[in-house]
C-alpha positions as CSV (number, residue, x, y, z in Angstrom):
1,X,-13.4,23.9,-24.9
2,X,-9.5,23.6,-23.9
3,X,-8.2,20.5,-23.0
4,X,-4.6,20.7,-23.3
5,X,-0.7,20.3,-22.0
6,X,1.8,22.8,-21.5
7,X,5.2,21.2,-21.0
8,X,7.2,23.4,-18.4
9,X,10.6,20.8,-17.8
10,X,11.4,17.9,-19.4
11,X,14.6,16.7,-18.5
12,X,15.8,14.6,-15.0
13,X,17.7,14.9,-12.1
14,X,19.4,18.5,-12.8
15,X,18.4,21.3,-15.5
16,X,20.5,20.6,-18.4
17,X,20.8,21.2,-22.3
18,X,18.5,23.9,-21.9
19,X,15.8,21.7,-20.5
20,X,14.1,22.5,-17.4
21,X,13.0,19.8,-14.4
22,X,10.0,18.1,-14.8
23,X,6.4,20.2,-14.4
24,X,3.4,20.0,-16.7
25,X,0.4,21.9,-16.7
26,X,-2.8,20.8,-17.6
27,X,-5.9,23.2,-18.9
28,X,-8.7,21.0,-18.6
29,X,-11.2,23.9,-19.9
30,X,-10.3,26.1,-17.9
31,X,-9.0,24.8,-15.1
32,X,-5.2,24.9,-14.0
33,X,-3.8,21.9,-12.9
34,X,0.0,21.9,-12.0
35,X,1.8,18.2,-11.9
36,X,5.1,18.5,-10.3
37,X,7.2,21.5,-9.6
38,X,10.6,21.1,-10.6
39,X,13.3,23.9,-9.7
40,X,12.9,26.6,-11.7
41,X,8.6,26.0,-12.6
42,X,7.8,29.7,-11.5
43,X,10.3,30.9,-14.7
44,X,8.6,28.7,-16.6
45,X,5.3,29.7,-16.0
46,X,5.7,33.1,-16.1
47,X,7.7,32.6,-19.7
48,X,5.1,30.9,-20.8
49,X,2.8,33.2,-19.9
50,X,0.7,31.0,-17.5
51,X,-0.9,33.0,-14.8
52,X,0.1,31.2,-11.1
53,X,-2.9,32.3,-9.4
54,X,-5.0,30.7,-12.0
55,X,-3.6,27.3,-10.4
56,X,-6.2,25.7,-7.7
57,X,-4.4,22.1,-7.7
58,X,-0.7,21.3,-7.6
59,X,-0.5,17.5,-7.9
60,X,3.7,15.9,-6.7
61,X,4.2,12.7,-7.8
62,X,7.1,12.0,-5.1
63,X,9.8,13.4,-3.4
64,X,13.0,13.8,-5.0
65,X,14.2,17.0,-5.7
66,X,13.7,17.6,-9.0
67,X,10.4,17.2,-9.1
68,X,9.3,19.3,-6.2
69,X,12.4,21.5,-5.0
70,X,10.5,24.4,-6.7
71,X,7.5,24.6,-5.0
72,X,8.0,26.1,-1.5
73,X,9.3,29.1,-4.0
74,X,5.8,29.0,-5.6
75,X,4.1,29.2,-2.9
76,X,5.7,32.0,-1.8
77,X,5.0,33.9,-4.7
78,X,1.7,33.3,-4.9
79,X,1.4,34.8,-1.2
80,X,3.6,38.3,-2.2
81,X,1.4,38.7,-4.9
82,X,-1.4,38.9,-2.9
83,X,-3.0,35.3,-3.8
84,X,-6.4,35.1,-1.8
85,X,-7.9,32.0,-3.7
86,X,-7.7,28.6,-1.7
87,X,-4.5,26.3,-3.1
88,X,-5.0,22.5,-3.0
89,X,-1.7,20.4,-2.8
90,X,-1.8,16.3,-3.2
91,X,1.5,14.9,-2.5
92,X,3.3,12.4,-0.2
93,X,2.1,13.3,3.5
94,X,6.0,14.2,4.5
95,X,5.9,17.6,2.5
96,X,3.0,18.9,4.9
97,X,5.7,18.8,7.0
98,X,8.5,19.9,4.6
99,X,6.6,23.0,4.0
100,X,5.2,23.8,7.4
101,X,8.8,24.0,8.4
102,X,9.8,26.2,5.7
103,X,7.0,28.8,6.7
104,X,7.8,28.1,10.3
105,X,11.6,29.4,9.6
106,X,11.0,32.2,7.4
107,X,8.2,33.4,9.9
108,X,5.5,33.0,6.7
109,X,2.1,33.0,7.2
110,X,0.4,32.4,3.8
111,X,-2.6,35.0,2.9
112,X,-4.3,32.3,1.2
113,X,-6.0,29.4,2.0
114,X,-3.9,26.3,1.7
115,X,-5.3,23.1,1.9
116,X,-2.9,19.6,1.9
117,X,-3.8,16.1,0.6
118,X,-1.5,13.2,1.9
119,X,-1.7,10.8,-1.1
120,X,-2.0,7.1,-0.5
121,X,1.1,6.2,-2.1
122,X,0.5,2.0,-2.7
123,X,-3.6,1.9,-4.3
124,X,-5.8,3.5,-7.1
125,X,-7.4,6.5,-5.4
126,X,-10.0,9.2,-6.3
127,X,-8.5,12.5,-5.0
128,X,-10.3,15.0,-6.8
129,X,-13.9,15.1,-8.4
130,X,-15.5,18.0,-9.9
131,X,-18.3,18.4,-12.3
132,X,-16.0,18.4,-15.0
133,X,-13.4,16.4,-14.2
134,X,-12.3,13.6,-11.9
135,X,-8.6,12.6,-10.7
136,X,-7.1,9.4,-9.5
137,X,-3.6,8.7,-8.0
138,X,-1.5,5.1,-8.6
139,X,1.2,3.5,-7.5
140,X,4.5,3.5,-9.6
141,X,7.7,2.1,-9.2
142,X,10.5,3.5,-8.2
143,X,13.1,3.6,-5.5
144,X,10.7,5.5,-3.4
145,X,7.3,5.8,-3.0
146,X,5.7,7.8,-6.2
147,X,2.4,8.5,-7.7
148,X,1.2,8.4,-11.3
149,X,-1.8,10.7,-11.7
150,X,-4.7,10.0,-14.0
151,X,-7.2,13.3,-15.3
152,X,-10.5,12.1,-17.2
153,X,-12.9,14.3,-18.5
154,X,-16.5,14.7,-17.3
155,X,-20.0,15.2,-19.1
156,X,-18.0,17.0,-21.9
157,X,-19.1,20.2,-23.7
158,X,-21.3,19.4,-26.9
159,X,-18.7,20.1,-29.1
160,X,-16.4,17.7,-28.2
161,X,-17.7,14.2,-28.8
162,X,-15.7,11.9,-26.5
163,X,-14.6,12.7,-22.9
164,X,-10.5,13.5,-22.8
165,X,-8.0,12.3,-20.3
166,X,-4.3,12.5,-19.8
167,X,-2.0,10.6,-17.8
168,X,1.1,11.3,-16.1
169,X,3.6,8.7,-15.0
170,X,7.0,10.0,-13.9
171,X,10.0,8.3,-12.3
172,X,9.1,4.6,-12.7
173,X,10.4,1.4,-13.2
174,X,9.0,-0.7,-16.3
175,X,5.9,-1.7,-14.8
176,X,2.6,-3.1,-16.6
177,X,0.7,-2.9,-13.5
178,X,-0.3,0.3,-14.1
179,X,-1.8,-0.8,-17.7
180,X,-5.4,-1.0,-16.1
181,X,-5.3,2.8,-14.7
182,X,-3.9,4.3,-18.1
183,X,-6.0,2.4,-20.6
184,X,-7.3,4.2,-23.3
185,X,-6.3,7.6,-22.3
186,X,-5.7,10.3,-25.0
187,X,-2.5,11.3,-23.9
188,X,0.0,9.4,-21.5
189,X,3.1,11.1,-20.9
190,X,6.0,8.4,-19.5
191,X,9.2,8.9,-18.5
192,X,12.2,8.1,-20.4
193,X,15.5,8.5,-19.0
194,X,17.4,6.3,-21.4
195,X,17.9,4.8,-24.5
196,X,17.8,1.0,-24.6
197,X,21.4,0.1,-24.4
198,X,21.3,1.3,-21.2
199,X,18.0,-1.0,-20.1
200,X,20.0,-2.3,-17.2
201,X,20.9,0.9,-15.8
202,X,17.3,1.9,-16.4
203,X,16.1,-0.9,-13.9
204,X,18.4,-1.0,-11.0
205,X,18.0,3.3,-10.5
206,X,14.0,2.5,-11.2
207,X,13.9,4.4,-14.0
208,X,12.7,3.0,-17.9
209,X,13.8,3.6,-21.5
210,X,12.2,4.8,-24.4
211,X,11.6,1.6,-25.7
212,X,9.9,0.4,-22.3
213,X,7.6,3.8,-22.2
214,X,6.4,3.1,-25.8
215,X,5.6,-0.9,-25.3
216,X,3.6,0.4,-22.1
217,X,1.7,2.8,-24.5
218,X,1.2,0.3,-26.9
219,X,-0.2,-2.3,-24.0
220,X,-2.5,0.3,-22.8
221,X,-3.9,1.1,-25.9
222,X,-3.6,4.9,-25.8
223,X,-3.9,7.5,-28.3
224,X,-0.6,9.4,-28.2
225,X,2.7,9.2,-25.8
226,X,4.5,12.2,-24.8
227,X,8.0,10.8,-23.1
228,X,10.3,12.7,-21.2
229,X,12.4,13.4,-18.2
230,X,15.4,12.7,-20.2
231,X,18.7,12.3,-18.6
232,X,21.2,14.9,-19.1
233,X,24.1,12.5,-20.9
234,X,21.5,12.7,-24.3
235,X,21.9,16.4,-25.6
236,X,20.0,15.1,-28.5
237,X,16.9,13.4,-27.7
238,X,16.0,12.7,-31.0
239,X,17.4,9.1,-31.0
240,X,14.9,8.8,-27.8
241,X,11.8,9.2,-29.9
242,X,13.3,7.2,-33.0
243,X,13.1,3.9,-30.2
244,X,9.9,5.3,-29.1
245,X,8.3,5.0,-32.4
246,X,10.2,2.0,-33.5
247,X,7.3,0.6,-30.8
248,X,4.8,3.2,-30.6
249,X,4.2,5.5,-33.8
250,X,2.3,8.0,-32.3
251,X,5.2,8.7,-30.0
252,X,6.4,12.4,-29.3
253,X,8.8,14.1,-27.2
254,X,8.5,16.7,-24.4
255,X,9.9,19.8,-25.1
256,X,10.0,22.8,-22.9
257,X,7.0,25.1,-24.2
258,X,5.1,22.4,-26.4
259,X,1.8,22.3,-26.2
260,X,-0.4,19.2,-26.7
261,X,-3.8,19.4,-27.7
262,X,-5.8,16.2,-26.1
């Protein structure tokens, strides 16, 4: 059974050196889980291929622009294509509002079913729990209040012989305090805005470097590291991963279209 990442945007801030804003969807055997929704995401999915009304849960780590800016236009198209099927949003409780305002001005009344989740932005927190799968929400640290999101497996199919997970920790400060909500997973992906020489910069805009993201993988104990979210100043984000795997060998980079098997 499918357990597996589609990178939709991997760079930060603005689109840039052909890399879109961030967005990741997960297919955790058959079920479509989208994590942020950069400008842009709905080109993305449908380039990839990637049905929209085969997503039930859209998961927003925070809200700065380029990792959410593209989801009212989502939304939107799921209802002109005729969505029916109920949508599940988890995000900070000010985009209910963000949204409802949205719909309010462009007189929209969605033909589907759409059901928020105000996160609890400052704990570990179950969110989601299904037969197959279970979901929990941490605190990361940044200049405002963001989430890191943690998928793990459930009572996997016989063929597989350990239960998957995958992590997702976007804009955030160096922090080890999430090492006890990431441990062990089979993929983390963590952001990496810079390159080391810039480790300062990195820390006062709450952001971390590729170095940083690969000694937090290395703490945790996971199996792989997907970094991304790469500022737009590195057209080449090759010398990214080299620091990466200077710390971390089983370090790889996000690339719009990759997929990783977990």
């Amino acid at each position: 059974m499918n357990f597996s990442l589609t990178v939709l945007g991997s760079n930060a801030a603005i689109p840039a050196n052909n890399r879109n804003l961030s967005a990741h969807l997960l297919n955790a055997n058959e079920r479509f889980f989208l994590i942020d929704c950069g400008e842009g995401t709905q080109f993305q999915l449908r380039k990839y291929h990637i049905s929209f009304q085969r997503i039930r849960h859209i998961f927003i780590s925070h809200l700065h622009g380029d990792h959410f800016f593209g989801l009212i236009g989502l939304l939107n198209s799921m209802h002109l294509l005729g969505r029916k099927e109920e949508l599940h949003v988890y995000a900070p409780a000010m985009l209910n509002e963000i949204i409802n305002i949205q719909m309010e001005v462009s007189q929209t009344t969605l033909n589907y079913p759409f059901i928020f989740h105000p996160l609890c932005m400052d704990q570990f927190d179950l969110i989601l729990e299904h037969e197959r799968i279970s979901v929990h929400s941490f605190p990361l640290l940044h200049s405002i209040p963001a989430c890191g999101f943690v998928f793990r497996e459930k009572n996997p199919p016989r063929k597989v012989s350990v239960a998957r997970s995958y992590a997702y920790c976007s804009d955030t400060r160096y922090s080890e305090a999430i090492i006890p909500y990431i441990r062990e997973v089979g993929l983390l992906y963590h952001e990496a805005t810079f390159m080391q020489n810039l480790a300062a910069a990195a820390a006062e805009k709450f952001h971390s470097t590729a170095i940083e993201a690969a000694t937090i993988a290395s703490k945790a104990h996971v199996k792989k590291l997907l970094i991304g979210h790469f500022s737009a100043r590195y057209e080449d984000i090759g010398p990214l991963l080299a620091e990466a795997r200077s710390v971390f060998s089983e370090s790889y980079a996000a690339g719009e279209g990759i997929i990783v098997d977990i």
